[in-house]
C-alpha positions as CSV (number, residue, x, y, z in Angstrom):
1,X,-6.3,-13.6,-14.0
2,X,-6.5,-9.6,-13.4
3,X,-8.5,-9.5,-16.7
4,X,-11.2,-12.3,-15.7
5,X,-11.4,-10.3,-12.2
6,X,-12.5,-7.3,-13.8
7,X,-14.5,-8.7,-16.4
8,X,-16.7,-10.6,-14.2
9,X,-17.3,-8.4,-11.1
10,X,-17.7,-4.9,-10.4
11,X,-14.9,-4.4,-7.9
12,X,-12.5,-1.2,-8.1
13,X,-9.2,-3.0,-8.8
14,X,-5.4,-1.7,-7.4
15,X,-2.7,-4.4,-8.7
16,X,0.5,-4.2,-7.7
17,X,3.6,-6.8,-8.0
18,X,6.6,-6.6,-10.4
19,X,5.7,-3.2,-12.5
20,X,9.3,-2.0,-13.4
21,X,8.4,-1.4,-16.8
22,X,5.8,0.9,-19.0
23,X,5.3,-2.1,-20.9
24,X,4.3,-3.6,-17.6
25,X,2.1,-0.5,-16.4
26,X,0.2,-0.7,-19.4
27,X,-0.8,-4.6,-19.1
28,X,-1.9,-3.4,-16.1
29,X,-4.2,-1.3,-16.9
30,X,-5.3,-2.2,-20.2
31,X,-6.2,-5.9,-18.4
32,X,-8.8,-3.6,-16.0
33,X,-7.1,-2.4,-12.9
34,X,-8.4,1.0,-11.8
35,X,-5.0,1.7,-9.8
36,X,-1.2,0.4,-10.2
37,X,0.5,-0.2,-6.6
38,X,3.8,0.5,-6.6
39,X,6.6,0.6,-4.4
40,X,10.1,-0.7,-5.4
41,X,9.9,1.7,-8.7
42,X,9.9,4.7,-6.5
43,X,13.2,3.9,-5.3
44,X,14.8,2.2,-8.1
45,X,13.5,4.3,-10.8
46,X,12.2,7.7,-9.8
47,X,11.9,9.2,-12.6
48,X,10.4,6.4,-14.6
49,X,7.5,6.8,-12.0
50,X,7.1,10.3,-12.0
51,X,6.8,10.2,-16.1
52,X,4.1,7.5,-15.1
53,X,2.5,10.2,-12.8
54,X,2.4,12.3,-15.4
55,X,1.4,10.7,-18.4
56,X,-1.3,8.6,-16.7
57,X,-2.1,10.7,-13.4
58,X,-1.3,10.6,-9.9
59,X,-4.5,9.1,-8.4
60,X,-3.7,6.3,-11.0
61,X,-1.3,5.0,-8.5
62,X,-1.3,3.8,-5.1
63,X,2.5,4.3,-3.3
64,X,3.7,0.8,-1.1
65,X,6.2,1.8,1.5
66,X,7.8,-1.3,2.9
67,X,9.4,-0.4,6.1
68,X,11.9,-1.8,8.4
69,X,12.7,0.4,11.5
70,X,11.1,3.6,9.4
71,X,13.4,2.9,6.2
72,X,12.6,2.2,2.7
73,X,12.9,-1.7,1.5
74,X,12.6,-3.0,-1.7
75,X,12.7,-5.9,-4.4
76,X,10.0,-8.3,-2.2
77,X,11.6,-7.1,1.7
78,X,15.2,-8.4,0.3
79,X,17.1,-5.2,0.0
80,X,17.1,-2.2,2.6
81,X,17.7,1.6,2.1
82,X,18.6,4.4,4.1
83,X,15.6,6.1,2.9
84,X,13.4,7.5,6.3
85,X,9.9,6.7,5.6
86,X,8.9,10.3,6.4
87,X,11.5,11.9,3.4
88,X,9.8,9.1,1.3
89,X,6.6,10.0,1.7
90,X,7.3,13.3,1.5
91,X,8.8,13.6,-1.7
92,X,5.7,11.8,-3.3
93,X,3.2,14.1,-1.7
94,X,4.9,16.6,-3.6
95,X,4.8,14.9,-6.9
96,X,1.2,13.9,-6.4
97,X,0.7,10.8,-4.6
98,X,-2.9,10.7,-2.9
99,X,-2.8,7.3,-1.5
100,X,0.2,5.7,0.3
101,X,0.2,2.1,2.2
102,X,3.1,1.3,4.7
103,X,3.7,-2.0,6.0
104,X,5.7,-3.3,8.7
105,X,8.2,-5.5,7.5
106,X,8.4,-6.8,11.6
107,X,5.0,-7.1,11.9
108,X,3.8,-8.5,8.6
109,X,2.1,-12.1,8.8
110,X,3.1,-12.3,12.7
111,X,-0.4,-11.7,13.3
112,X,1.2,-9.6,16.7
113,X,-1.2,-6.5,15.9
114,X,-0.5,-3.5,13.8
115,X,2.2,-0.9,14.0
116,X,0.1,1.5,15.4
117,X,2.9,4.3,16.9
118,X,4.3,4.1,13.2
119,X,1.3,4.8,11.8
120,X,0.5,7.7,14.3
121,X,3.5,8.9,13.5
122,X,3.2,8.9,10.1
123,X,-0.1,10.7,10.4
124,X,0.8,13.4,12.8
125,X,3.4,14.5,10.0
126,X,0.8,13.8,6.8
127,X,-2.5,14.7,8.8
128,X,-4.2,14.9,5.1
129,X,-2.8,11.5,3.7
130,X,-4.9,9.1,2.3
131,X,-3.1,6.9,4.1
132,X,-3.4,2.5,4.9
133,X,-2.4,0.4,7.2
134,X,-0.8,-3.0,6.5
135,X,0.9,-5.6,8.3
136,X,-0.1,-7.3,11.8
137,X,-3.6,-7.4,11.8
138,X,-5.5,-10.0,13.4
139,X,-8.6,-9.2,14.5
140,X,-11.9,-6.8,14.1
141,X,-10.3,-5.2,17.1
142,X,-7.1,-4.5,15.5
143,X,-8.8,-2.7,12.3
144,X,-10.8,-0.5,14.9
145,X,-7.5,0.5,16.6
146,X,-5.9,1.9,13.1
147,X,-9.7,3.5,12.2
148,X,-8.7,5.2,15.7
149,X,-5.4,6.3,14.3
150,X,-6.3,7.8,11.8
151,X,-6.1,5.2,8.8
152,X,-8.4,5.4,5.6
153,X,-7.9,1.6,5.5
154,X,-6.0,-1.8,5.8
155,X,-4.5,-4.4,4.3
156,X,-5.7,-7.9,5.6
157,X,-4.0,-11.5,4.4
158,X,-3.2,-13.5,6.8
159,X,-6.2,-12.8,9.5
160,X,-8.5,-14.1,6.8
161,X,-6.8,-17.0,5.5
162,X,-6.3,-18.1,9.3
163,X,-9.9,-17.6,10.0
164,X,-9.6,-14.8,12.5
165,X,-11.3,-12.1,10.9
166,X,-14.3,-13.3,8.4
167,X,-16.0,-11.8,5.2
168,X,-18.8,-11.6,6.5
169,X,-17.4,-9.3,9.3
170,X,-15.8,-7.1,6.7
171,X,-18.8,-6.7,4.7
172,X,-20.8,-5.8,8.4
173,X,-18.0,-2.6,9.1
């Protein structure tokens, strides 16, 4: 599917979903994704990633931080960490990292807004991350209020699937 994406549109791909392997990085990329987003691999397998930032470049990747109460969770949400969001993102600003999304575990898909004081927070300690928003969103509204914040941009499912934010609204900002 990634392959017949990017063979028959111009769009700048990131996938991201199940890349614990080289093997798996390289599909990846070789199929036509511009970026690999990653997220569990930074926890589970340090420095597997960091020979991937390496070898391939930092600005090849874009860092997921799954959060629940500001720590680390991984494997799809099902295991949590005592990893702090802010030592997380820390540690990969130092190996390179440009681009980082956090999501919400809380607020993911419950279409209750996004978690903007986590995001500030995040910001006032990275004011130079590259950094977007996910989880919550559920209107235009609610992607003007992380602008605000100080996001470089957000993640949007379930808004559009349920019809509360259109394409054509996207395409408009």
């Amino acid at each position: 599917m990634l392959e017949t994406i990017a063979g028959k549109t111009n769009l700048i791909i990131d996938f991201g979903g199940g890349i614990a392997e080289t093997k798996d990085l390289q599909i990846v990329f070789n199929s036509g994704a511009a970026m690999a987003a990653v997220g569990s691999i930074a926890v589970k397998n340090e420095p597997l990633l960091r020979d991937w930032l390496l070898a391939y470049g930092a600005d090849k990747f874009l860092l997921g931080a799954d959060v629940r109460e500001e720590k680390i969770s991984v494997s799809g949400w099902q295991v949590d960490t005592e990893i702090w969001i802010f030592d997380f993102i820390h540690k990969y600003l130092e190996a390179g990292i440009k681009q980082i999304f956090c999501t919400d575990i809380h607020l993911d898909g419950a279409m209750q807004g996004p978690s903007l004081a986590l995001y500030k927070k995040i910001l006032e300690q990275f004011p130079d991350l590259h950094f977007i928003a996910s989880g919550g969103i559920r209107s235009m509204d609610d992607i003007a209020l992380v602008e605000e914040a100080g996001c470089k941009g957000v993640i949007i499912g379930k808004a559009i699937y349920e019809g509360m934010i259109s394409l054509k609204e996207l395409a408009a900002c």
